[in-house]
C-alpha positions as CSV (number, residue, x, y, z in Angstrom):
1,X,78.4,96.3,74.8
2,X,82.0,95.8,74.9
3,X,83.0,92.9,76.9
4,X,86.8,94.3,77.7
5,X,85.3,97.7,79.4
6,X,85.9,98.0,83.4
7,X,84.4,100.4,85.7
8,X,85.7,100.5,89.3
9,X,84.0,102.9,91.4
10,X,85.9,104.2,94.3
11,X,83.6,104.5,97.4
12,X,85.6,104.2,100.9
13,X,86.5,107.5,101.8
14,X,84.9,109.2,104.6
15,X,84.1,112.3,103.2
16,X,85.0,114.4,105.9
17,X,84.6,118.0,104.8
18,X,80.7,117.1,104.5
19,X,80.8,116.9,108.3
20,X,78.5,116.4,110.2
21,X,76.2,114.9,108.1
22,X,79.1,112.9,106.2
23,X,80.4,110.9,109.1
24,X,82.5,107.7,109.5
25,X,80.2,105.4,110.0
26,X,77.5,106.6,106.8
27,X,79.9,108.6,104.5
28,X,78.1,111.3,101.8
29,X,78.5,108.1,98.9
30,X,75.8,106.6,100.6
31,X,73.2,110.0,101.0
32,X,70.7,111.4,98.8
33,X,72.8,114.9,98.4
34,X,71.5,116.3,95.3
35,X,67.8,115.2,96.2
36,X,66.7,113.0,93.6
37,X,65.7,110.0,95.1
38,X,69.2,108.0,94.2
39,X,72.6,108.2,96.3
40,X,75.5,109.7,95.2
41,X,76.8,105.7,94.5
42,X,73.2,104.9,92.8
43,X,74.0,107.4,90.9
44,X,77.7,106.5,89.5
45,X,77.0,103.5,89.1
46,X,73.9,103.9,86.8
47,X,76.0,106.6,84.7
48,X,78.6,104.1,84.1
49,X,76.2,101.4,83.7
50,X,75.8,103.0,80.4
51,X,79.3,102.3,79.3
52,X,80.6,98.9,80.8
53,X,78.6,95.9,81.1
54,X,77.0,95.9,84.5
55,X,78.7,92.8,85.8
56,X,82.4,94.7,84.7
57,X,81.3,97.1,87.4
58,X,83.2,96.6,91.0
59,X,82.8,98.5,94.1
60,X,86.0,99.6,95.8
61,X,85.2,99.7,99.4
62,X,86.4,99.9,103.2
63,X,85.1,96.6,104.8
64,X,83.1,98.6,107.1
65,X,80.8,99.3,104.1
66,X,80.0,96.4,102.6
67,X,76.6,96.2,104.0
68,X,75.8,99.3,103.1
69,X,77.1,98.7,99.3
70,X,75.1,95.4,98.7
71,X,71.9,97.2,100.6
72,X,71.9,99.9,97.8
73,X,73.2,98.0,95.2
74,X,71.3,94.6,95.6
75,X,72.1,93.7,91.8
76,X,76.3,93.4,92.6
77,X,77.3,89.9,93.3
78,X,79.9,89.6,95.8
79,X,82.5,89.3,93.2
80,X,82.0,92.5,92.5
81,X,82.8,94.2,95.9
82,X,86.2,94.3,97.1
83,X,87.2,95.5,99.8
84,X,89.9,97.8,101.7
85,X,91.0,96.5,104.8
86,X,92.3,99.8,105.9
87,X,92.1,103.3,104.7
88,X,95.5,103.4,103.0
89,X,94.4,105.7,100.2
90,X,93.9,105.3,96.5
91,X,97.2,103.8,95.6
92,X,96.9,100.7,97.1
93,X,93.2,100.5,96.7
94,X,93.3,100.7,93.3
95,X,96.8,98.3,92.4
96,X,94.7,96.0,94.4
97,X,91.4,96.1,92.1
98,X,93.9,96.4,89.0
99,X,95.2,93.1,89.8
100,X,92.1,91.7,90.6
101,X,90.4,92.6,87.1
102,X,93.4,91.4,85.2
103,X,93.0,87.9,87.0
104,X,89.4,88.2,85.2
105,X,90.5,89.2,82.1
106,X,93.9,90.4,81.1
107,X,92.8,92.3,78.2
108,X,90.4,94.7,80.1
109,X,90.5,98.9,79.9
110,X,89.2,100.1,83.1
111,X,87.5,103.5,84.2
112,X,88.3,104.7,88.0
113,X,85.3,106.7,88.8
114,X,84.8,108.4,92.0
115,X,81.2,108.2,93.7
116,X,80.7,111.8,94.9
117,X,80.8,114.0,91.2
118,X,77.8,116.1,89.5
119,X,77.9,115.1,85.7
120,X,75.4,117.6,83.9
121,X,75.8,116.2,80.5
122,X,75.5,112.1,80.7
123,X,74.8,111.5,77.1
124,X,78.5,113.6,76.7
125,X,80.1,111.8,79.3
126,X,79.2,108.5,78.0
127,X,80.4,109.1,75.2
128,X,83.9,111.2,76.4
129,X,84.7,108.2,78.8
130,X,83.6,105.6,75.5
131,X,86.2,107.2,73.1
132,X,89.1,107.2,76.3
133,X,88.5,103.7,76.6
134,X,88.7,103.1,73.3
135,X,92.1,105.3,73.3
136,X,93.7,103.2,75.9
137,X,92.9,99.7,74.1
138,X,95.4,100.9,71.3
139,X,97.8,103.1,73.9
140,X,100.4,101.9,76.3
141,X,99.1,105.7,78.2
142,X,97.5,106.4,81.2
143,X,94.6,108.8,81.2
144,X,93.0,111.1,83.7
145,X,89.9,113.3,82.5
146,X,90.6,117.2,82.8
147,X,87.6,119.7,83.2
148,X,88.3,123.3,82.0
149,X,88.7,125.6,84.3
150,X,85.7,127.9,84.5
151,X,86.7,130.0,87.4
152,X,90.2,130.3,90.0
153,X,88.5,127.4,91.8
154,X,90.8,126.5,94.6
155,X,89.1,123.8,96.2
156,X,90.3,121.2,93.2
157,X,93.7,120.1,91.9
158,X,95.3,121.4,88.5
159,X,96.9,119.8,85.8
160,X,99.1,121.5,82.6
161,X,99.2,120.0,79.5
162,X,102.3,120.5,76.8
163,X,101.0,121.4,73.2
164,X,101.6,118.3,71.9
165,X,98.5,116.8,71.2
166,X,96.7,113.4,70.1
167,X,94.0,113.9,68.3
168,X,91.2,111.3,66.8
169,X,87.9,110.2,66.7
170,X,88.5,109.0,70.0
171,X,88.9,113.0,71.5
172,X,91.7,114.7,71.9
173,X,94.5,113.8,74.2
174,X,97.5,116.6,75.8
175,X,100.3,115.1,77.7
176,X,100.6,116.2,81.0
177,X,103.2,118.5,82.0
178,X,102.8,119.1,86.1
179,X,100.3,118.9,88.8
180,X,99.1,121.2,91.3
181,X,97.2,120.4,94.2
182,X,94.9,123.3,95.4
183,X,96.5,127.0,94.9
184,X,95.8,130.0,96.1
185,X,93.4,132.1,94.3
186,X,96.1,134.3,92.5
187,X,97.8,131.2,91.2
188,X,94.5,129.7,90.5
189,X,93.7,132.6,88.6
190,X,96.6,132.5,86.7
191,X,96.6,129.1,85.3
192,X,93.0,129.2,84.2
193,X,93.9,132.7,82.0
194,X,96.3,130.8,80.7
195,X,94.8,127.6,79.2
196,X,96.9,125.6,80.0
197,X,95.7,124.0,83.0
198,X,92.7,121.7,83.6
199,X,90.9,120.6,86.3
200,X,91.8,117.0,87.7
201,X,88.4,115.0,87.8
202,X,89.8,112.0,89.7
203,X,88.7,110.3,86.7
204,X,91.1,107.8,85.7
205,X,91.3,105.5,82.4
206,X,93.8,102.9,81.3
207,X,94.5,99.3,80.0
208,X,95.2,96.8,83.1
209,X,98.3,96.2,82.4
210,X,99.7,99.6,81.7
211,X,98.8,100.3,85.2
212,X,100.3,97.5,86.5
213,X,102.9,97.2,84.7
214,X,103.4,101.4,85.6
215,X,102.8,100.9,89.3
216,X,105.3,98.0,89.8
217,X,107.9,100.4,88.1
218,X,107.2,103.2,90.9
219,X,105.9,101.2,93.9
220,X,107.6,97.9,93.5
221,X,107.4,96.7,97.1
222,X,103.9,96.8,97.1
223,X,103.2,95.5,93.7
224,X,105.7,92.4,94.4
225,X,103.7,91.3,97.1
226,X,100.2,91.9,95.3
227,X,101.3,89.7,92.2
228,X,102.6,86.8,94.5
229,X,99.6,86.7,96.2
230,X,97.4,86.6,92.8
231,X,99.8,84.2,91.6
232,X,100.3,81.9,94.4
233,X,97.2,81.7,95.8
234,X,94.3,80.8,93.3
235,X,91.3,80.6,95.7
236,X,89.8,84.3,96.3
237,X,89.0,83.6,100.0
238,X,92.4,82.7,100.9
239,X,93.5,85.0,98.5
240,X,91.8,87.8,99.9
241,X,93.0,87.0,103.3
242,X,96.8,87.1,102.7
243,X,96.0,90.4,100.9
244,X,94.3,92.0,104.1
245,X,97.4,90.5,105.7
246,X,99.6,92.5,103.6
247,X,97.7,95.8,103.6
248,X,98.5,97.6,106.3
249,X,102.1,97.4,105.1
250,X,101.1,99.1,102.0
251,X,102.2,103.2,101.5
252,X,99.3,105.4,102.4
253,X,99.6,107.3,99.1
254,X,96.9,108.9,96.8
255,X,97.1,107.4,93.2
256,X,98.4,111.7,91.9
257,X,101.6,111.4,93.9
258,X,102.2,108.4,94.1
259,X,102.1,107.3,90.4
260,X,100.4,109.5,87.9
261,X,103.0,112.8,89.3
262,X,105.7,110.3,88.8
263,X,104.8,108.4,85.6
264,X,106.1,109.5,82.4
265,X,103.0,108.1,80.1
266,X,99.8,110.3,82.1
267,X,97.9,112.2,79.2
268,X,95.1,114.6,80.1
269,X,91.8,113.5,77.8
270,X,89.4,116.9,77.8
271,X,85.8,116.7,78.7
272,X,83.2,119.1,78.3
273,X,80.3,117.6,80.0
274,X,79.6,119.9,82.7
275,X,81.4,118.4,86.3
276,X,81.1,119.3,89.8
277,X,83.0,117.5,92.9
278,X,80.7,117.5,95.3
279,X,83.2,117.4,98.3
280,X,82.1,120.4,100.7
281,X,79.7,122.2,101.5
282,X,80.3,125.4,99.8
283,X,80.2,122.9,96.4
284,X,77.1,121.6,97.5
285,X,75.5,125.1,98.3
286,X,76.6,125.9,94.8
287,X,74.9,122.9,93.2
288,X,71.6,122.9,94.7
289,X,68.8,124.7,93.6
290,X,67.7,127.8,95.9
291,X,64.6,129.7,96.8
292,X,64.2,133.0,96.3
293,X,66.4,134.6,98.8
294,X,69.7,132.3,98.3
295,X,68.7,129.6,101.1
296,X,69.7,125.8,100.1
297,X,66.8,123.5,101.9
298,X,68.1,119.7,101.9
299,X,65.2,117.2,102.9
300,X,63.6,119.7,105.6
301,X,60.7,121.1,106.7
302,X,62.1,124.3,107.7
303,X,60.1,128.1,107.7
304,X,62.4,131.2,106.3
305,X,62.1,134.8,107.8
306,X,64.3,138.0,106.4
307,X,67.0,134.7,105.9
308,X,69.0,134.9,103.4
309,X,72.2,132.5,101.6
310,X,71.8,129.9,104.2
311,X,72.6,125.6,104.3
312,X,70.0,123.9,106.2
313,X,69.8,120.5,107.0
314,X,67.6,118.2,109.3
315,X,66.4,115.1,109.6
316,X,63.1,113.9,108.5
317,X,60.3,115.2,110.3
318,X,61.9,118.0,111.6
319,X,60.8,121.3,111.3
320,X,63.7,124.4,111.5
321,X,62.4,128.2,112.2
322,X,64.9,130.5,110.8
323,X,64.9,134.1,111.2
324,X,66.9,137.1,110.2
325,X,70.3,135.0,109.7
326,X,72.5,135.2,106.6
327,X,75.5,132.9,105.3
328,X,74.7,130.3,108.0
329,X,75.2,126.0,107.5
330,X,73.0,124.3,110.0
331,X,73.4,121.2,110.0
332,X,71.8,118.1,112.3
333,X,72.0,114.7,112.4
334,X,70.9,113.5,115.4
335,X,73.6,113.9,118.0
336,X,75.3,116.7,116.2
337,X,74.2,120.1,115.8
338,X,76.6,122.6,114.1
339,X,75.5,126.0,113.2
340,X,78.4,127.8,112.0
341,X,79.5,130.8,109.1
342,X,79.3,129.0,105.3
343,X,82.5,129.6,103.2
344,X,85.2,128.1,105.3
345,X,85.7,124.9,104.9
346,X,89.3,124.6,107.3
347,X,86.6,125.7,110.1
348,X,84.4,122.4,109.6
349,X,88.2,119.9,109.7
350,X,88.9,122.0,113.1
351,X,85.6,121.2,114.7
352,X,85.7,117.6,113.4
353,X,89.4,117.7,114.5
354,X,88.2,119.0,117.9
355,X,85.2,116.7,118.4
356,X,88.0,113.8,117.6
357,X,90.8,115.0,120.2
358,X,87.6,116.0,123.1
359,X,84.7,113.5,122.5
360,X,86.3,110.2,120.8
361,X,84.5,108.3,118.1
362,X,81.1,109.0,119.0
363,X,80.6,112.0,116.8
364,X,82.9,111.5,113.4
């Protein structure tokens, strides 16, 4: 296996729009969600394990989950898990991982996975994410994977693509044009009749220094301070330190607007292995299998009547009686119980909103 491949996978976030059973403290990376027996970051990294060496694999992580990271992933040697002091989103996260695997080895072509997606297809997307790596070894481009649209989702971000195209062996390439973050359903509608917009995946491929070389031209503060730390300061504990020191000073910025919106070398690669975010719960409900009459039963012992298109989830050893509802989430997880209409995910940010402002930490 090639020695120059990188996989980071990104697993801080909190994954709020899975609340309540996606909560600060044990985010939806860490949970069983599709019911196989493997969390959603078991998962990720044993697709990826297929493409980079495992010890090219790192962890991106809040501090807070560290524990949590080497409990399900015994394998990872500490090396391999770095942390976020802060939640300062994925622009500093990843500049900070970038410069971390060029210390290891400058040559490197790195994949920025995200720990929460649905791949139908693995022996496709092995190979999709092979030949993009492969790409950016010979290309000063950054790369993110795009997912045709198969209906006006408005629940991801799109991207269009000029005609211009690269195409090889190594898959076929369009150079982006503009981003969208979630439209409404008529625009949504519009750009996937028009084929030129794709899905952004969140999937992210490049050479290590392309992206540093791309994110000292746009964020140059931050990127100044990062290199003089890796550059001054050669032992990683004291290395690490000055870096937590610096973090909080760092933009809280998402890698799409703060770079790849900006950057002038950001190339769409297609991929056509079947791909699924699984960031609410109208996703999930969409993913999972169903009985007969719609109902989505996740880990429960739960008895249906006249019910029909419901979410329900309890912990183990709990047994739910549902009658003669339709369209409902229930959700508990111990000291929250939310019962609520399926379909809107603004509702489930207001309660979590609401729960913050009335009741504190206790329940996020």
């Amino acid at each position: 296996m090639n020695n120059n491949r990188y996989c980071v996978i990104m697993a801080g976030g909190i994954g709020s729009r899975l609340w309540p059973l996606s909560r600060k403290r044990y985010p939806k990376q860490f949970h069983d969600l599709l019911g196989c027996g493997r969390t959603m970051l078991q998962q990720t990294y044993d697709r990826y394990s297929r493409i980079v060496p495992k010890e090219n694999i790192i962890i991106s992580t809040n501090i807070e989950y560290s524990a949590i990271v080497r409990e399900q992933l015994p394998e990872l040697s500490a090396e391999q898990i770095l942390h976020e002091p802060s939640f300062r989103g994925t622009a500093p996260s990843i500049a900070y991982v970038a410069c971390h695997i060029r210390q290891l080895n400058p040559q490197a072509n790195i994949v920025v996975a995200q720990s929460d997606q649905l791949i139908l297809n693995e022996n496709l997307f092995v190979e999709t994410i092979g030949k993009g790596l492969d790409f950016v070894a010979e290309q000063n481009k950054l790369v993110i994977i795009g997912i045709k649209p198969t209906c006006p989702e408005t629940r991801y971000g799109y991207i269009q693509v000029e005609n211009n195209i690269s195409a090889s062996d190594k898959g076929t390439f369009y150079k982006v044009r503009t981003f969208t973050e979630k439209p409404e359903y008529e625009f949504a509608k519009i750009f996937m009749e028009s084929g030129e917009f794709y899905w952004n995946s969140g999937i992210y491929i490049w050479n290590v220094q392309t992206v540093i070389e791309t994110l000292g031209k746009l964020l140059p503060d931050m990127m100044n301070n990062l290199e003089e730390a890796f550059a001054q300061i050669p032992n990683r504990d004291e290395r690490r330190q000055r870096v937590y020191e610096l973090y909080t000073s760092f933009p809280n910025a998402s890698m799409d607007t703060a770079v790849m919106e900006r950057a002038d070398n950001v190339f769409v690669q297609t991929g056509e292995f079947g791909w699924a975010d699984i960031g609410t719960w109208d996703t999930l409900y969409g993913t999972l299998p169903k009985d007969s009459d719609g109902n989505v039963i996740m880990h429960s012992r739960t008895m249906m009547y006249n019910s029909h298109d419901n979410v329900i989830s309890l912990p183990k050893g709990k047994l739910a009686v549902i009658q003669d509802v339709d369209g409902l989430l229930v959700v508990d997880t111990g000291n929250v119980l939310m019962i609520c209409k399926k379909g809107n995910e603004n509702n489930i940010r207001k309660f979590l909103n609401d729960a913050h402002i009335k009741l504190g930490e206790e329940y996020i």
